[in-house]
C-alpha positions as CSV (number, residue, x, y, z in Angstrom):
1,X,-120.7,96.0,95.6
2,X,-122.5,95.4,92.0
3,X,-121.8,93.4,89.8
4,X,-120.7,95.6,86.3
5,X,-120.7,93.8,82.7
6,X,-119.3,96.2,79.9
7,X,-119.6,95.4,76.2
8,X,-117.1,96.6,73.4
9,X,-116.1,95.5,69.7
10,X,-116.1,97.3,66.6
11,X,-119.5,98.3,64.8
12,X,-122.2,96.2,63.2
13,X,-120.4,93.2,65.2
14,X,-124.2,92.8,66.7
15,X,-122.3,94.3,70.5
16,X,-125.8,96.0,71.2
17,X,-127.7,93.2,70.3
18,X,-126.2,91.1,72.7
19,X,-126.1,93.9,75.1
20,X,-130.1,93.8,75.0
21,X,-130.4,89.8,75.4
22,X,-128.0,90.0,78.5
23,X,-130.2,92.5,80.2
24,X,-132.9,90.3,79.4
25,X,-131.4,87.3,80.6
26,X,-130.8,88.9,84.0
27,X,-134.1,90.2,84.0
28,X,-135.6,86.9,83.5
29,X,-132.9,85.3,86.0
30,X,-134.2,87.9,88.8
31,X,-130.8,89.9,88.7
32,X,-131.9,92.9,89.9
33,X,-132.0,96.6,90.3
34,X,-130.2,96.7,86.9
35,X,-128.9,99.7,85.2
36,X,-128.1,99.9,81.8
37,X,-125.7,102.2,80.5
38,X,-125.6,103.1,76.8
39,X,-122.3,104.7,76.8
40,X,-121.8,104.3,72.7
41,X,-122.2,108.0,71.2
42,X,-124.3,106.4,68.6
43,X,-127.1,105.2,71.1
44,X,-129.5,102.8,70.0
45,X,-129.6,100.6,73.1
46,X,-133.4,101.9,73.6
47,X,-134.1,100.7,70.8
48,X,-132.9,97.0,71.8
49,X,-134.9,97.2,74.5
50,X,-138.0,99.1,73.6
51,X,-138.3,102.3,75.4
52,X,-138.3,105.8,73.9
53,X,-134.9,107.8,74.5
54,X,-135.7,111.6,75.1
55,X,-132.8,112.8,76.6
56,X,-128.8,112.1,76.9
57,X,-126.5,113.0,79.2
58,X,-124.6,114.7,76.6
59,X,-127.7,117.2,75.9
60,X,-126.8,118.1,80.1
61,X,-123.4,118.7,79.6
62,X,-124.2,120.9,76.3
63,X,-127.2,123.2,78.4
64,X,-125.1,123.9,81.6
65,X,-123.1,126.0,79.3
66,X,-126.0,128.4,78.4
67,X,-129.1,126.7,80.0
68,X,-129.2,127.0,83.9
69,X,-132.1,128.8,85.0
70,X,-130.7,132.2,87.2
71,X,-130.9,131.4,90.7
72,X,-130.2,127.8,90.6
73,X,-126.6,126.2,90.9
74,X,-125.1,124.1,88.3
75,X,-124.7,121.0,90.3
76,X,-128.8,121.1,91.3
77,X,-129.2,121.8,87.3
78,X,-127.4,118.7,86.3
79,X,-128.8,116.6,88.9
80,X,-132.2,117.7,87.7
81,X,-130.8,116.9,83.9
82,X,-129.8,113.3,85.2
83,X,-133.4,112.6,86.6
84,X,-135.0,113.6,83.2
85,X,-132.5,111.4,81.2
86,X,-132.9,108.4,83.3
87,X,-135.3,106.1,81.7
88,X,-137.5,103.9,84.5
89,X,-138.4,101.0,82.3
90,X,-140.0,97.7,83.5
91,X,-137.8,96.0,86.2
92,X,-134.7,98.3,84.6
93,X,-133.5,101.7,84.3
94,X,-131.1,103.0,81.3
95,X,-128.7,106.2,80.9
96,X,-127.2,107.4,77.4
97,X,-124.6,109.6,77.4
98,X,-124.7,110.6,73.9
99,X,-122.3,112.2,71.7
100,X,-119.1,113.3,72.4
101,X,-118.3,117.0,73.6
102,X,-117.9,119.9,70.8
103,X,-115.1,122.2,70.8
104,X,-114.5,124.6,74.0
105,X,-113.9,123.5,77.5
106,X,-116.6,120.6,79.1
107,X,-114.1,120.0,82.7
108,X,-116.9,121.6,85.1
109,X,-119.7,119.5,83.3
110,X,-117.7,116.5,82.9
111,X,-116.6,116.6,86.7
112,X,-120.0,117.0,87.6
113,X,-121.5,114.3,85.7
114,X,-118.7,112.1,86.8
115,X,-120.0,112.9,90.5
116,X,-123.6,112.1,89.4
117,X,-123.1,109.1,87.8
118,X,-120.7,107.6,90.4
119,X,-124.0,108.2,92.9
120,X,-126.7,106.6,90.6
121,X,-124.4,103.7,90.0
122,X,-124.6,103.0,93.9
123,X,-128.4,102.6,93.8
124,X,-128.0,99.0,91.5
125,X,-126.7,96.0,92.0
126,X,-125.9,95.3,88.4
127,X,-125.2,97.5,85.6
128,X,-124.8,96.5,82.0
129,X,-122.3,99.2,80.1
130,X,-122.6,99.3,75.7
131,X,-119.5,101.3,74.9
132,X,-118.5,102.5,71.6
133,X,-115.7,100.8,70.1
134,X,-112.6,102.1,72.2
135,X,-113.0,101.6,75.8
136,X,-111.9,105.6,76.4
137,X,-115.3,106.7,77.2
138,X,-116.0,104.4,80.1
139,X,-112.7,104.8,81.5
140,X,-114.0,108.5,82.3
141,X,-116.5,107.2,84.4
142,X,-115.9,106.9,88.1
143,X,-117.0,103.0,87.9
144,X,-113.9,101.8,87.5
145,X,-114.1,98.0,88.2
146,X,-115.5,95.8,85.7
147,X,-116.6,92.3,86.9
148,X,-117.0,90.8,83.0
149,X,-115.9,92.4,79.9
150,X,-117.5,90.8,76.7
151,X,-115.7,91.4,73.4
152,X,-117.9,91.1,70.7
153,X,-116.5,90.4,66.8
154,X,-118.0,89.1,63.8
155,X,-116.3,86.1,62.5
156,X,-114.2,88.7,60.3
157,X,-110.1,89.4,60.6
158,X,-110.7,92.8,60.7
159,X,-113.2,92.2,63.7
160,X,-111.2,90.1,65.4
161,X,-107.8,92.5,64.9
162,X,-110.4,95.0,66.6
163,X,-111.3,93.2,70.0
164,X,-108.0,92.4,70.5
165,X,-106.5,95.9,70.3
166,X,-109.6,97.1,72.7
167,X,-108.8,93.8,75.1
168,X,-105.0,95.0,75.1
169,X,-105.8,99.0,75.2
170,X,-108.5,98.1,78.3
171,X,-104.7,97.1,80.4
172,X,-103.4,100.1,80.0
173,X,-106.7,102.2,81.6
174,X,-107.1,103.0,85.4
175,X,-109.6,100.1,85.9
176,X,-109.8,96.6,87.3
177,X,-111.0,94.1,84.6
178,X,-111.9,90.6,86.7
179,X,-112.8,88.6,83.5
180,X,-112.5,88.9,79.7
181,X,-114.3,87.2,77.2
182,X,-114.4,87.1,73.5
183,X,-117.6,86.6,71.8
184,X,-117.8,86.4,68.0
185,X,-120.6,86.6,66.4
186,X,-123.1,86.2,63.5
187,X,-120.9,82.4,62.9
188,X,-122.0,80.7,59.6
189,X,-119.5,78.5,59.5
190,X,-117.1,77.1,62.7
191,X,-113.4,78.2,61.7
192,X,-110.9,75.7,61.8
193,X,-108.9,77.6,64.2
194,X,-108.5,81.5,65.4
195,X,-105.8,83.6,64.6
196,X,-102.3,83.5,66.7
197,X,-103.1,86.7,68.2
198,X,-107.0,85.9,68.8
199,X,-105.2,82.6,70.8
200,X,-102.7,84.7,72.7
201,X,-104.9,87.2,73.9
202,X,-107.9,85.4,74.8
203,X,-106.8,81.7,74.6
204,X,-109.3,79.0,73.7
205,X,-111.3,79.0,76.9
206,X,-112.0,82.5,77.0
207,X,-114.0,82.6,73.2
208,X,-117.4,81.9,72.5
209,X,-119.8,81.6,69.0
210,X,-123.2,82.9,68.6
211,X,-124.8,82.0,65.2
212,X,-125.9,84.2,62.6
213,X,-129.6,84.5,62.7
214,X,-132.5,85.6,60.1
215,X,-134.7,86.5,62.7
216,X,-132.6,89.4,63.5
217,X,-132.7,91.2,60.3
218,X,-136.5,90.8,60.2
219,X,-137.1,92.0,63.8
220,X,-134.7,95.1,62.7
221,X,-136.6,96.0,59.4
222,X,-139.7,95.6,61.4
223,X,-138.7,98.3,64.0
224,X,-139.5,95.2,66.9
225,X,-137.1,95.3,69.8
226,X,-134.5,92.5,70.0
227,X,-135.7,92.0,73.1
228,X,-138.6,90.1,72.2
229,X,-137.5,87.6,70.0
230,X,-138.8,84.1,70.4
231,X,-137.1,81.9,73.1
232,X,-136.5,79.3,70.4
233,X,-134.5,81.6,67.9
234,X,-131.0,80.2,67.5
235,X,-129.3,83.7,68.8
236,X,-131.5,83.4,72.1
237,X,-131.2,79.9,72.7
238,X,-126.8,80.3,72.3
239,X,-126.9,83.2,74.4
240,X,-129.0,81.7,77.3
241,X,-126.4,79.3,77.6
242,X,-123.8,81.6,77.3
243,X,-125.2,83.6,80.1
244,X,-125.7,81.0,82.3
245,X,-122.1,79.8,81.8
246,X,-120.9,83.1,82.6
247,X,-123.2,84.6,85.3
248,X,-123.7,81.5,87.2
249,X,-122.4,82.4,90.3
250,X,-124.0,85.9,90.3
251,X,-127.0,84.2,89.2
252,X,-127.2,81.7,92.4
253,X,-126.3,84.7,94.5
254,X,-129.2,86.5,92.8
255,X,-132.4,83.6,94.0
């Protein structure tokens, strides 16, 4: 079985940021074959990380409509479509799916990509998954069990009213959710207490802070990856000992 961590929250809450440190954490904690999954529609996960996106899943589903060679069946051509989409990085491999379908009828590609995807998930044991803000586009994927779900928010009420409508829209989907977690991020200032709803939803145990941090901004008007900011940054040093918090288990079964 592997071990699945999904990401959600509204935009600019910094959810791909943190995506990109996790991976890195479980890199660095040997917690691997790791497959990363950037399943926002607005994929910039590569980025993150440092590797060159060429091709997204959604560029499959768009050519098996008018695109597959004569001779060859669609479920070879999208198989062959997955290969050249998967990106073989250093110690992990990542998957966008891209943008959502256009109009007219994308069942046959979607079933078949469903198929694919539920095979490549079975070659890792761990899979990071960067959705978009709702949590509709991974419930279309066959991996339905989610070991850690991290909520991400900015200290704002807006953000906040966000992961709690995702946290309480994620019980209603066909999928097993074994542990929720609200992270807001980009803290200035500690609150004095969270909203009623934030507390009924998550309760007290189940939020955690990440500062805001400078070094972030620079890195992103520099084009660096977030990847490779210093150890000693305040973001990196919070979320190393949020990961370890978390993952600990999974990281002792990982040695």
């Amino acid at each position: 079985m592997s071990f699945a961590v999904a990401l959600g929250g509204k935009g600019g809450t910094g959810k791909t940021t943190i995506a990109g440190l996790l991976i890195r954490y479980m890199l660095e904690h040997g917690m691997k074959p790791l497959l990363a999954i950037d399943a926002d529609c607005n994929s910039n996960l590569n980025e993150v990380l440092g590797v060159v996106l060429e091709e997204t899943l959604s560029d499959a589903r768009e050519d098996m409509k008018t695109k597959v060679p004569a001779g060859m069946t669609k479920d070879i051509y999208m198989e062959m479509k997955l290969e050249q989409a998967l990106i073989e990085a250093d110690c992990f491999d990542l998957v966008a799916m891209g943008r959502p379908e256009g109009p007219g009828c994308y069942c046959a590609a979607n079933n078949l990509l469903s198929s694919l995807i539920e095979r490549l998930i079975g070659n890792y044991q761990y899979i990071v998954i960067d959705n978009e803000a709702g949590m509709e586009h991974f419930s279309r994927l066959n991996q339905k069990d989610i070991d850690l779900l991290l909520l991400v928010s900015d200290p704002s009420r807006r953000g906040l009213s966000a992961a709690c409508r995702i946290a309480e829209l994620v019980k209603s989907l066909p999928m097993s959710v074994a542990r929720t977690v609200l992270v807001v991020n980009q803290i200035r200032q500690m609150p004095a207490d969270w909203p009623e709803e934030v507390l009924r939803i998550f309760g007290k145990d189940s939020i955690a802070c990440l500062p805001a941090d400078p070094m972030l901004s620079r890195f992103d008007m520099e084009g660096k990856p977030t990847v490779k900011l210093p150890e000693d940054t305040p973001v990196v040093v919070e979320t190393q000992k949020l990961f370890e918090k978390l993952l600990a288990g999974v990281q002792s079964n990982a040695r």
